[in-house]
C-alpha positions as CSV (number, residue, x, y, z in Angstrom):
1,X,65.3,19.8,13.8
2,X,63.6,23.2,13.1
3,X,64.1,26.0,15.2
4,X,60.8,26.6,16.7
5,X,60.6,22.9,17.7
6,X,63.5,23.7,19.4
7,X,62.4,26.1,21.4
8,X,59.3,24.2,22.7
9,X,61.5,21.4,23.5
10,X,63.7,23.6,25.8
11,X,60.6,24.4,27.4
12,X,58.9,20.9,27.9
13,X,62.3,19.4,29.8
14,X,60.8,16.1,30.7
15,X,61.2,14.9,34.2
16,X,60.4,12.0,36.2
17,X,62.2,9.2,37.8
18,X,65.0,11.4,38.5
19,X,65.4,11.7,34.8
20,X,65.5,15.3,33.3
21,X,66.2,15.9,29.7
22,X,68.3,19.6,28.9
23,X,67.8,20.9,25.1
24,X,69.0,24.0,22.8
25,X,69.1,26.7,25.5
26,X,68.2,24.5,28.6
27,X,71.0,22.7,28.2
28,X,73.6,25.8,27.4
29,X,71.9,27.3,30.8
30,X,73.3,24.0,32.4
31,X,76.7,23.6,30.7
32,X,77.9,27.3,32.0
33,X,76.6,26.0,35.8
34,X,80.4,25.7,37.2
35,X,78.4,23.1,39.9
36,X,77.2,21.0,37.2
37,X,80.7,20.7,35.2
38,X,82.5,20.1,38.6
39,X,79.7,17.5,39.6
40,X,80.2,16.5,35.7
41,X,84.1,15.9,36.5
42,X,83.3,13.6,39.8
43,X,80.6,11.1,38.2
44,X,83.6,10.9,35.5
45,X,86.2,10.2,37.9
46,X,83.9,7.1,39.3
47,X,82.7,5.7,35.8
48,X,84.3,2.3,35.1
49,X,83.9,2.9,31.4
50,X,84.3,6.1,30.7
51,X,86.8,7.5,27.6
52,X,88.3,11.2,27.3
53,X,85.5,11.8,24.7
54,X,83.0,11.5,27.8
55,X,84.8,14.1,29.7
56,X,83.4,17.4,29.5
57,X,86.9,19.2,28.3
58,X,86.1,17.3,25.3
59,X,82.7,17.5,24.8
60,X,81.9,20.9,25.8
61,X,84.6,21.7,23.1
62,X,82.9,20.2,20.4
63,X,79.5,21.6,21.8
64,X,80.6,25.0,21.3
65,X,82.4,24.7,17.9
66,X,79.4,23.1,16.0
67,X,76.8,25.2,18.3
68,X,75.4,26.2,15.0
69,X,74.8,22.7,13.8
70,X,74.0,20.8,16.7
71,X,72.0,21.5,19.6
72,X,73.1,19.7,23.3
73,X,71.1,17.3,24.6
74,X,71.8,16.3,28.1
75,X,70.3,13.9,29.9
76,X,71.0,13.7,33.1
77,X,70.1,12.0,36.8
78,X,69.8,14.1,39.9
79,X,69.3,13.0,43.7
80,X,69.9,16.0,46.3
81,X,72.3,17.9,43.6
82,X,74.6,15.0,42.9
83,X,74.6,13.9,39.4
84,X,74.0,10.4,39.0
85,X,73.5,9.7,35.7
86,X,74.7,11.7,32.1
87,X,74.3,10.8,28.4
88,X,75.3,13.8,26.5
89,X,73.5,13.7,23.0
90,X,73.7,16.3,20.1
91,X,70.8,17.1,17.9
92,X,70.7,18.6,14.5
93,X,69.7,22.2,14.3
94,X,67.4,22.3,10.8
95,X,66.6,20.1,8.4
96,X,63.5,17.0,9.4
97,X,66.1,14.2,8.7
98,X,69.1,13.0,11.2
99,X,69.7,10.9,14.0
100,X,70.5,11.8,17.6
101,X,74.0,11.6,17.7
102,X,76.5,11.2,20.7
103,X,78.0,14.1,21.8
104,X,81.5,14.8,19.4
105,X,80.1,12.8,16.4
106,X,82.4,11.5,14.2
107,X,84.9,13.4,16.0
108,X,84.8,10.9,19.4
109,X,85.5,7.4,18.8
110,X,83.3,6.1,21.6
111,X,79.9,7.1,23.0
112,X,78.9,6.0,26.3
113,X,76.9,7.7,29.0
114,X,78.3,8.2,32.8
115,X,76.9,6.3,35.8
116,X,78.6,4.9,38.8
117,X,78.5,1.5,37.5
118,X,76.2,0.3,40.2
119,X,72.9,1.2,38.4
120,X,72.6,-1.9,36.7
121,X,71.6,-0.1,33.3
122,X,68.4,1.6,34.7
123,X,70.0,4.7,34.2
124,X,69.9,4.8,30.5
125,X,67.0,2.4,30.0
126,X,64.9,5.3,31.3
127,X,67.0,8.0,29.5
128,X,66.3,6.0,25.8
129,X,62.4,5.7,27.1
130,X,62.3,9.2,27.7
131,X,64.7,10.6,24.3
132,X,61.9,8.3,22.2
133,X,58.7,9.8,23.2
134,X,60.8,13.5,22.9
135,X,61.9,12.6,19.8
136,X,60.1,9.8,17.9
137,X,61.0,10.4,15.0
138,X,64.8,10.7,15.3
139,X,66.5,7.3,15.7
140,X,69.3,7.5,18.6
141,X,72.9,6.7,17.5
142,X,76.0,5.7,19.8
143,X,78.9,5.1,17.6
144,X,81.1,2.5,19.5
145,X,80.1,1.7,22.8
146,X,83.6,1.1,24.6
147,X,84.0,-2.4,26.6
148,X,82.4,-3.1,30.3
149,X,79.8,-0.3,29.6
150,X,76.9,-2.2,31.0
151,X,74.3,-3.5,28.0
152,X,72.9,-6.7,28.9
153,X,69.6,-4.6,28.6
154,X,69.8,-4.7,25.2
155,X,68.7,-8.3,24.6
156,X,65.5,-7.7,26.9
157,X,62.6,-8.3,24.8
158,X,61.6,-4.3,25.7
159,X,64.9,-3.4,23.9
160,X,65.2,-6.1,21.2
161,X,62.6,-4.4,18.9
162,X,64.2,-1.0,19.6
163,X,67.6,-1.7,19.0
164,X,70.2,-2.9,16.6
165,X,73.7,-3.4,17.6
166,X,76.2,-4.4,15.3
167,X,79.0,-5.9,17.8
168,X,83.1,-4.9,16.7
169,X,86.4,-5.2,17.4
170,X,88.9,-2.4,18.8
171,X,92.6,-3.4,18.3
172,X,95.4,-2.3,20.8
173,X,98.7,-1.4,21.2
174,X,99.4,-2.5,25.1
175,X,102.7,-0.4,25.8
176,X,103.3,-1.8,29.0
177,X,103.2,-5.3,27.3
178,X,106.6,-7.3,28.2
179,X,107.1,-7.8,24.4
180,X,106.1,-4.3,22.9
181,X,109.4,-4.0,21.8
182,X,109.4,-6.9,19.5
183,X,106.6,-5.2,17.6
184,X,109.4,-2.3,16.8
185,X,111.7,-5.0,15.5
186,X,110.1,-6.0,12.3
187,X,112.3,-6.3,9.3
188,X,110.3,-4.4,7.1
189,X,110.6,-1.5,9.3
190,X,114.0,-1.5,9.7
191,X,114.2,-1.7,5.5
192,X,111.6,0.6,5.2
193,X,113.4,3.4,7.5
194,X,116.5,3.3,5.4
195,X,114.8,3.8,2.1
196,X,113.4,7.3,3.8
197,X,116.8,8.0,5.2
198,X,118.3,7.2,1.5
199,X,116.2,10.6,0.9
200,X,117.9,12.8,3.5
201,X,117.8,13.8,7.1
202,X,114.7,11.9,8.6
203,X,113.3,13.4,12.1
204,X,110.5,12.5,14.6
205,X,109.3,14.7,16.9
206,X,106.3,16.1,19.0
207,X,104.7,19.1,18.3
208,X,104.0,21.1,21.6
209,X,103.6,24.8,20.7
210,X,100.6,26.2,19.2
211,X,102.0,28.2,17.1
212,X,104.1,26.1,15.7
213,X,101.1,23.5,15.4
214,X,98.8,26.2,13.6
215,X,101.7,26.8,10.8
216,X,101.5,23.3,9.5
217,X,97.8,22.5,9.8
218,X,97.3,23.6,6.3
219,X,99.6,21.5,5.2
220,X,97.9,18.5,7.2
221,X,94.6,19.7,6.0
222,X,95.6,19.1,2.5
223,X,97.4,15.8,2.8
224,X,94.5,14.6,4.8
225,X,91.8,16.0,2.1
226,X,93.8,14.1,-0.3
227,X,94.2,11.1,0.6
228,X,90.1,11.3,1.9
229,X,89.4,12.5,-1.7
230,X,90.9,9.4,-3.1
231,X,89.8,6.7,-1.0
232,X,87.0,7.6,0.3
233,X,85.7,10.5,-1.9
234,X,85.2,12.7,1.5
235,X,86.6,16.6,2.2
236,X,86.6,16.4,5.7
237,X,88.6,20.0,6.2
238,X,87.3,21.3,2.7
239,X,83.5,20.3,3.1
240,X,83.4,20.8,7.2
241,X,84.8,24.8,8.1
242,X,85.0,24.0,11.5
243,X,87.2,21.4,11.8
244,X,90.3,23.6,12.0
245,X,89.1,25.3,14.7
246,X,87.8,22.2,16.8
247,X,91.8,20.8,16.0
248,X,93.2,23.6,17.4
249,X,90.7,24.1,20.3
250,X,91.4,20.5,21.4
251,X,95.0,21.4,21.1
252,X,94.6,24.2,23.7
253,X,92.9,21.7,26.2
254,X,96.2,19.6,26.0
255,X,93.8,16.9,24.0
256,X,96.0,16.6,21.3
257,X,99.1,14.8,21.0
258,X,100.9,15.8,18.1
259,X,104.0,14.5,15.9
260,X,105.6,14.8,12.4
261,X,108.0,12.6,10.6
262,X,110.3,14.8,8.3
263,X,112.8,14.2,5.9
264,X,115.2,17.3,4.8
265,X,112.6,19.5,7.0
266,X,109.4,18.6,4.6
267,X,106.4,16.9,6.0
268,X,106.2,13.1,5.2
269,X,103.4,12.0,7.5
270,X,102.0,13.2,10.4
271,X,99.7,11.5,13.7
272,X,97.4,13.7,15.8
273,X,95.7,11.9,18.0
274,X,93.4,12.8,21.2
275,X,95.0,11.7,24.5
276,X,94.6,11.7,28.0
277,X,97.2,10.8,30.5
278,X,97.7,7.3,30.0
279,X,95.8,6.4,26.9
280,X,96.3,7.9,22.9
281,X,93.6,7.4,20.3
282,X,93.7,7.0,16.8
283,X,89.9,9.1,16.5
284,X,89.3,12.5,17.2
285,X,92.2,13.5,15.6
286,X,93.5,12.7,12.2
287,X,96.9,11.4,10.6
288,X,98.2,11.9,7.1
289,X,101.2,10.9,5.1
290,X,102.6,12.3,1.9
291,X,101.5,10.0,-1.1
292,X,105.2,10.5,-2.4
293,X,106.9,6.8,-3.1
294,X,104.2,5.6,-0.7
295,X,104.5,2.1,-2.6
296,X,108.3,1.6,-1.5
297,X,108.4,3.4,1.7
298,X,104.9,3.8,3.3
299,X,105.4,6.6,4.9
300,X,102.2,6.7,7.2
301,X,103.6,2.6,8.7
302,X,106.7,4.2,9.9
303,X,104.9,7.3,11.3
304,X,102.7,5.0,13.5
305,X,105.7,2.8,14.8
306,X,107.7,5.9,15.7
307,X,104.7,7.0,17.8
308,X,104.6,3.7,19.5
309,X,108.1,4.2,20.1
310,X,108.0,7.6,21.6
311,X,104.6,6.8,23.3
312,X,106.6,3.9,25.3
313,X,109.3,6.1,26.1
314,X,106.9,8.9,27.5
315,X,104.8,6.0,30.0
316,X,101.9,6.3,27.8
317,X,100.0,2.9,28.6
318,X,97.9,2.5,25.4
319,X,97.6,3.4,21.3
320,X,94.1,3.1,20.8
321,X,94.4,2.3,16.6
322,X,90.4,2.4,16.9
323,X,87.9,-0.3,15.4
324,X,87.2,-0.4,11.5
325,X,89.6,-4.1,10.8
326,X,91.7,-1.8,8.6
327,X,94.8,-4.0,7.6
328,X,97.7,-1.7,8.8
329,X,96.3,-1.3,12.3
330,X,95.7,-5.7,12.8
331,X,99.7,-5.0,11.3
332,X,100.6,-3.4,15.0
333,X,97.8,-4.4,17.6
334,X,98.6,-6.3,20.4
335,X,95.8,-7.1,21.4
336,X,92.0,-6.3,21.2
337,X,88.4,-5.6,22.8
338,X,85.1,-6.0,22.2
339,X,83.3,-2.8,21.1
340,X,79.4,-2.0,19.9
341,X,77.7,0.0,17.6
342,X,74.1,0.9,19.1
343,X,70.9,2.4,17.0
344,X,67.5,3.0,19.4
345,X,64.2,3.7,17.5
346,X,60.5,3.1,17.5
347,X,60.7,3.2,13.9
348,X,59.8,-0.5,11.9
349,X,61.3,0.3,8.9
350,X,64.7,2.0,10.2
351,X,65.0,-0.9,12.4
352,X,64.8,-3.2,9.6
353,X,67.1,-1.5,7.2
354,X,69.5,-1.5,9.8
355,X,68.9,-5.2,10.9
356,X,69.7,-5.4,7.4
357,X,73.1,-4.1,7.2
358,X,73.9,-5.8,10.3
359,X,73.2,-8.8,8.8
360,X,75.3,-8.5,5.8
361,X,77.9,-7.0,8.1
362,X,78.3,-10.6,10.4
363,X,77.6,-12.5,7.0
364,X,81.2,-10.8,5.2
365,X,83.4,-11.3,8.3
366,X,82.4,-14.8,8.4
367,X,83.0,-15.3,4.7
368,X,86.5,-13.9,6.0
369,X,86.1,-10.3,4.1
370,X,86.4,-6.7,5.3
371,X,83.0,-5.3,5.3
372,X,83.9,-1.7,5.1
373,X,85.8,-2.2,2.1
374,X,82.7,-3.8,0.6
375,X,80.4,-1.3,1.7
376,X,82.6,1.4,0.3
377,X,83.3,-0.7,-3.0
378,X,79.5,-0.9,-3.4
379,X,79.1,3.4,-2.8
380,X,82.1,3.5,-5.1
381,X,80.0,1.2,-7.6
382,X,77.1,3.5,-6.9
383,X,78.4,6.8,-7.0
384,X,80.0,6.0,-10.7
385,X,76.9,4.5,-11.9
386,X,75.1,7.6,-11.0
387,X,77.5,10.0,-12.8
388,X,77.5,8.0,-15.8
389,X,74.0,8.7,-16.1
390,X,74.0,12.0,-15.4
391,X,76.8,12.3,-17.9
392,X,74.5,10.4,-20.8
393,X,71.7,12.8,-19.9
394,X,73.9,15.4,-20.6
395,X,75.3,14.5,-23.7
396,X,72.3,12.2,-25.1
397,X,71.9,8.6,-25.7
398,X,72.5,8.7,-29.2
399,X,75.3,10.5,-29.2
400,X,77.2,8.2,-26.3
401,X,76.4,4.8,-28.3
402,X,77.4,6.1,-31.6
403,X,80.8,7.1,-29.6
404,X,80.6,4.0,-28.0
405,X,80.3,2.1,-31.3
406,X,83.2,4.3,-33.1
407,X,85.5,3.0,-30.0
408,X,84.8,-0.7,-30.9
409,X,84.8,-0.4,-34.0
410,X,88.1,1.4,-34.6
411,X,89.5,2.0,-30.7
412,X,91.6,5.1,-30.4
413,X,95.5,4.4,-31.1
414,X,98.2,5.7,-28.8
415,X,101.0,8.0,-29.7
416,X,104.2,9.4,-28.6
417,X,105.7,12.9,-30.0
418,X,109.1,13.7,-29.0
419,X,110.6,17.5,-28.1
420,X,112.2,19.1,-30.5
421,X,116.5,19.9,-30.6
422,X,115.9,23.2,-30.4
423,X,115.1,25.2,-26.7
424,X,111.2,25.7,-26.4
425,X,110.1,29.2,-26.4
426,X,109.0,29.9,-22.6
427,X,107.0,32.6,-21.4
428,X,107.2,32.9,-17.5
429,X,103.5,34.6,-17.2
430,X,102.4,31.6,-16.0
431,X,103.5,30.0,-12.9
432,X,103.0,25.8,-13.2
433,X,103.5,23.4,-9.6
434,X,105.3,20.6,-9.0
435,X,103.4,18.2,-6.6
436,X,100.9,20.4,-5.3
437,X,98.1,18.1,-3.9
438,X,96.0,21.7,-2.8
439,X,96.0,21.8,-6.6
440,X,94.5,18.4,-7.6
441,X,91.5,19.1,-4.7
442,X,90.3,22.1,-6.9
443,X,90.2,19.6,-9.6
444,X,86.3,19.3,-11.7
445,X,84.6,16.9,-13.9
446,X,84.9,19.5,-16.9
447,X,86.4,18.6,-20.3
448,X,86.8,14.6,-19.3
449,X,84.6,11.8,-18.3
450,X,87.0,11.2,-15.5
451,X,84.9,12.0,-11.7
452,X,87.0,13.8,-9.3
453,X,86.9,10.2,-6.9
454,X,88.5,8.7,-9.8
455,X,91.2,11.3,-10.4
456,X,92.3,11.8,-7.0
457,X,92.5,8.2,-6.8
458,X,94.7,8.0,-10.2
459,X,96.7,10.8,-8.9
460,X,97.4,9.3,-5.3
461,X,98.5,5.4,-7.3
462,X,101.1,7.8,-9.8
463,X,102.3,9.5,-6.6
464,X,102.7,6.1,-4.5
465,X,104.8,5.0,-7.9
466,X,106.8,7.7,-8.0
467,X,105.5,9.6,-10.7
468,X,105.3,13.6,-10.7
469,X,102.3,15.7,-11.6
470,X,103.0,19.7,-13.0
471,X,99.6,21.8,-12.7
472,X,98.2,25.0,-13.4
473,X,95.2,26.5,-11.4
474,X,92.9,29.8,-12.0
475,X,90.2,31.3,-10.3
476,X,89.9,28.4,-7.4
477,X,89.6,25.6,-10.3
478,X,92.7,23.1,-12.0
479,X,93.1,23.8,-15.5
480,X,95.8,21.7,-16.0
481,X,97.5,18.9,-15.0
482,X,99.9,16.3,-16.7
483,X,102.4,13.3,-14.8
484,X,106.0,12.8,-15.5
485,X,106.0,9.2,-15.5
486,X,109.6,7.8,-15.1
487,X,112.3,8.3,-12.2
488,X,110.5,6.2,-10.0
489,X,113.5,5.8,-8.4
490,X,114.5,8.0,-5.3
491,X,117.7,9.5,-5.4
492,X,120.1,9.8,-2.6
493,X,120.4,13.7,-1.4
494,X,124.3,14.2,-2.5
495,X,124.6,11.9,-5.3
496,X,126.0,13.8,-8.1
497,X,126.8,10.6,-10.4
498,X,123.0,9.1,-10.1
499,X,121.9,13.4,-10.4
500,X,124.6,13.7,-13.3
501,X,123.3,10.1,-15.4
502,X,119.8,11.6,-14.6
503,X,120.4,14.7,-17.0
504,X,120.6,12.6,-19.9
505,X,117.2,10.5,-18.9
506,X,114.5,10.6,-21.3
507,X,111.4,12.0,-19.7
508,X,107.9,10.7,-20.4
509,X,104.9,13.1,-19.7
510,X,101.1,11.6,-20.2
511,X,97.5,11.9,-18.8
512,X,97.1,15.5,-19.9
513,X,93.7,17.1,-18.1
514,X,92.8,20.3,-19.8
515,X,89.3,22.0,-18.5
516,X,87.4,23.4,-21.3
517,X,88.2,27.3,-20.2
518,X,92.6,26.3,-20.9
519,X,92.1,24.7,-24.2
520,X,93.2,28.1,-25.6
521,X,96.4,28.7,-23.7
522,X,97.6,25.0,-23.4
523,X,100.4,25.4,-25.2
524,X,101.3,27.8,-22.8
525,X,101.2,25.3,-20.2
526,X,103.0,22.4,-21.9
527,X,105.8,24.9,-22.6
528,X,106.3,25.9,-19.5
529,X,106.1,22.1,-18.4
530,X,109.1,21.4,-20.5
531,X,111.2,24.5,-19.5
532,X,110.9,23.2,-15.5
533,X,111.9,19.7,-16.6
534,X,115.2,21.3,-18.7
535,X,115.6,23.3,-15.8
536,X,116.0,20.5,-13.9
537,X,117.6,18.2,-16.2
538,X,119.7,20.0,-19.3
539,X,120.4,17.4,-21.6
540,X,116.3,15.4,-21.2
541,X,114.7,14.8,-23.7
542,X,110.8,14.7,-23.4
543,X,107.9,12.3,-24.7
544,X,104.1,13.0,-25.0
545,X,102.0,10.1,-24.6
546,X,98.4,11.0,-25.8
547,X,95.4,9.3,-27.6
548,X,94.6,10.3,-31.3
549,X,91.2,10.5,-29.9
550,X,92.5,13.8,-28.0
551,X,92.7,16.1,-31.4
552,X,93.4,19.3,-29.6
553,X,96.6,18.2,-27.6
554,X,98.0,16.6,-30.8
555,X,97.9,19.8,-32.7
556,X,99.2,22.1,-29.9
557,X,102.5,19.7,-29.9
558,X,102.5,19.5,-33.4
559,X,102.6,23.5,-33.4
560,X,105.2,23.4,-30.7
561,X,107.9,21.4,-32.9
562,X,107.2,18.3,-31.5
563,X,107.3,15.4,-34.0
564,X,106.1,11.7,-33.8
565,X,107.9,8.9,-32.9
C-alpha cells in the first residue's frame, strides 16, 4: 500500500450504518484517545469470544512495533460514544501486493473482531462490505477464527462467493480436567527425564525478571533460528529485526509467561508463551530446545510437560498447544475445538486459488495425512528444484552432465586417513567452536552444492544423534565446519571410568565444508580441530572421512602427516 494512497484513505474514513473505518493516521489519532481504549477494554470484557490477542494491551503493542510496516485499520461501531463493534486490521505500508491482515499477524494465534454477541453477525457483515469497496484489491485475512465467534453468515449466498474458509482443529490441555495428572504419568516421560538427569543437575523454572529475560533471548533467538532454518527454512529473529523488541515489549505487559529447562545451568529448551490470567498459548510467543541428543531425550517433550505441570500448580485453567495437527501437541491435548481460517475478496481468481488449497487441504486429512507436512514437503520440493537450476545456469549444462556422467560412470570412492603418532603442530591464531548453532546460521551455498535448508537440516539430524560440529567463522560468513561423529553416547557428569575409557576412543571427523575464501588456510583449521579433540581426549586417535572427489582436503591431510587407512 503506497504512501500517498495512504494518506487519501485517512481522509476518506467511510461512514454509514454506524460503521466507520480508521486508517494510517486516523486510526493512530484514535488509538492515543484514552476514551476509546477504555471503551476498547469494556466491549472486550462483554465479548463471548474474545482471546488476549483481541485485547488492546496486545494489539496496540504490535501496532506500534511494526508501525513502519503496517498501518492500523480499525473498524469500528459507534452509537452515542459507546463502542459497539471493532475489528482491528493491519495493512501493509508499500509494496501493491498483500492481504489485510488481522491485527498481530502471525504473531496472534486468533483473529476475531469484538461485538456484544447479540448482533447476530451484522456487525462485521457491514464491516467486510465496507473494507472491500476501500480496498478491492486487497483480499482480507483472519488467521484462525476462535470457537463461538458468530459465522453462520458465511454460508449466505452474499458471502459464499466472497469467502473461503478452511475449517481446523485447536487441541487443548484442560488443567482443571479430573485426569490431567494422568497425562504427566506417561512412561516415556519418566524415562525420558532420567536420561537428562544422567547429564547433570536438571532445573525448571519461570523467568520473571526482565533482565534476566533480556540476557538469554539471544540465546533463544538462535535456537529458535535454528531449528526454523532446518525445518522450515525460515529466520524468524534473523530476517524480522523487530521481533526482539515485540518479545520483550509483550514481556513488560505481563503477556509473557516465560520458563527454561536447564541442565548444569545451560539452556536445554525453553517455552514462552502469551498468557492471560487463566489461559496460556502456544502462539505469540515462541519455544525452542537445544538439538543436542534430541533423538534419545527430546528435550522440547519434557519442556512442554513441565509447563503443564507448573501451569496446574499456578491455577492456570488452559495450555492452548494452538492448531497446525503437529504430532507432539495430539501427544498431550486433552481435548479439542473447532477453529477457522477465513479469506474475504471480490477477486475470482484469488478465490479460486484458494478454493483450491482448501480443497486439497480436506482431501489429505481424509486420506488420513498431515497436510502441512505436505505442503511444506512440496515448497521443500520446490525450493530445491529451483536452486538446482540456478546452480546449472551457473555452471553450464554441459559441464553438469559431463560431471554427471563421470559420477556414473566411475562414482567417487570414500576414504579414511588416520592422524599421525606425532603431536600436530597447532597455531592458536585461530579460534574454532564447538556447537555453536549462531555459527551454522551464517552458513552460504559457496564452495558445495549443498543449500543452506539442507545443511541446517543435516546439521540439526547429527546434533539429534549426538554428533559434534567444530566451526570457524570470518567476516559474518562460516568458513568452516566439520562433525565428530562418534560418542553418541551421553556421559554421566562425574564418571571418571566412562571419561577415563573415553581417552583412548578413536574419533571419527567427516562432512568437511570449506567456502571458497578458507581453501588456503584449511589446514589451519583441521589442526586446530585436532588439538581441541587431544585436548579433550590425550590418548584419541582421529579419522578423516572424505570423498576422493574432494582433491583439496586429501592433500591438506596428506601434508599434515596423515596417512591412509
Amino acid at each position: 500500500m503506497k504512501t500517498q494512497a495512504t494518506s487519501k484513505i485517512a481522509l476518506q474514513s467511510l461512514k454509514g450504518n454506524n460503521i466507520a473505518i480508521h486508517v494510517g493516521e486516523d486510526a493512530w489519532q484514535l488509538l492515543s484517545n484514552s476514551t476509546f481504549l477504555a471503551n476498547w477494554d469494556k466491549l472486550f470484557e462483554s465479548c463471548p469470544w474474545a482471546t488476549i490477542f483481541q485485547h488492546q494491551s496486545f494489539a496496540l503493542t504490535w501496532y506500534k512495533i511494526y508501525r513502519t510496516k503496517f498501518l492500523p485499520v480499525l473498524v469500528i461501531a459507534e452509537c452515542e460514544d459507546q463502542l459497539n463493534g471493532l475489528l482491528t486490521l493491519a495493512a501493509p505500508v508499500s509494496g501493491n501486493k498483500g492481504q489485510i491482515v488481522g491485527a498481530g499477524h502471525y504473531d496472534a494465534e486468533y483473529h476475531t473482531w469484538l461485538t456484544d454477541g447479540t448482533d447476530n453477525g451484522s456487525f462485521i457483515q457491514v464491516a467486510f462490505t465496507k473494507l472491500l469497496q476501500l480496498f478491492p484489491q486487497y483480499p482480507i485475512y483472519l488467521r484462525y477464527i476462535p470457537p463461538h465467534t458468530p459465522i453462520q453468515w458465511m454460508r449466505e449466498p452474499k458471502w459464499k462467493k466472497r469467502c473461503v474458509w478452511l475449517a481446523g482443529s485447536r487441541p487443548l490441555m484442560n488443567l482443571n480436567d479430573p485426569n490431567i495428572n494422568m497425562v504427566f504419568r506417561k512412561d516415556d516421560l519418566k524415562l525420558k527425564l532420567n536420561r537428562l538427569k544422567r547429564l547433570g543437575e536438571v532445573s525448571f523454572e519461570r523467568i520473571t525478571d526482565k533482565g534476566q529475560f533480556a540476557a538469554i533471548l539471544n540465546e533463544l533467538a538462535t535456537l529458535y533460528d535454528f531449528r526454523q532454518g532446518a525445518m522450515f527454512n525460515k529466520n524468524q529473529f534473523l530476517d524480522d529485526l523487530f521481533k526482539k523488541d515485540f518479545i520483550l515489549a509483550l514481556f513488560d505487559q505481563n503477556l509473557l509467561h516465560v520458563t527454561v529447562l536447564k541442565v548444569s545451568g545451560k539452556i536445554f529448551a525453553s517455552i514462552s508463551a502469551v498468557t492471560d490470567q487463566e489461559w496460556v498459548y502456544l502462539s505469540g510467543g515462541f519455544n525452542v530446545h537445544a538439538p543436542f541428543y534430541a533423538k534419545r531425550i527430546s528435550p522440547g517433550y519434557l519442556s512442554f510437560m513441565l509447563l503443564g505441570q507448573q501451569l496446574v500448580n499456578e491455577g492456570k485453567a488452559v495450555l492452548d498447544l494452538t492448531p497446525g495437527g503437529d504430532f507432539y501437541k495430539e501427544r498431550m491435548a486433552t481435548s479439542h475445538e473447532p477453529v477457522c481460517e477465513l479469506i474475504v475478496t471480490d477477486s475470482v481468481i484469488y478465490r479460486a486459488k484458494r478454493q483450491i488449497r482448501r480443497k486439497t487441504y480436506e482431501y489429505l486429512a481424509k486420506a488420513g495425512k498431515w497436510p502441512m507436512g505436505a505442503e511444506l514437503a512440496l515448497r521443500k520440493r520446490l525450493y530445491l528444484l529451483k536452486n538446482r537450476v540456478r546452480q546449472v545456469k551457473r555452471e553450464g549444462v554441459l559441464k553438469t552432465a559431463v560431471e554427471k556422467l563421470k559420477k556414473v560412470v566411475q562414482p567417487p570412492a570414500v576414504k579414511v586417513y588416520i592422524s599421525p603418532t606425532t603431536v600436530i603442530a597447532f597455531n592458536d591464531s585461530m579460534a574454532i567452536n564447538k556447537n555453536e548453532l549462531s555459527d551454522l546460521l551464517l552458513f552460504v551455498a559457496n564452495g558445495t552444492l549443498q543449500t543452506r535448508w539442507e545443511f541446517l537440516e543435516d546439521a540439526m539430524r547429527r546434533y539429534g544423534h549426538g554428533e559434534s560440529s567444530y566451526t570457524y567463522c570470518k567476516d559474518g560468513r562460516l568458513l568452516y565446519c566439520i562433525w565428530r561423529t562418534n560418542n553418541v553416547e551421553p556421559i554421566a557428569a562425574g564418571n571418571k571410568l566412562a571419561t577415563e575409557k573415553r581417552k583412548e576412543e578413536n574419533f571419527q571427523l567427516e562432512n568437511m565444508y570449506c567456502h571458497s575464501e578458507g581453501r588456503e588456510k584449511q589446514n589451519e583449521f583441521l589442526k586446530a580441530v585436532a588439538h581441541a579433540i587431544t585436548e579433550e581426549n590425550q590418548n584419541a586417535t582421529i579419522r578423516v572421512v572424505t570423498s576422493t572427489k574432494n582433491k583439496s582436503l586429501c592433500q591438506t591431510l596428506y601434508s599434515m602427516g596423515f596417512t591412509i587407512s
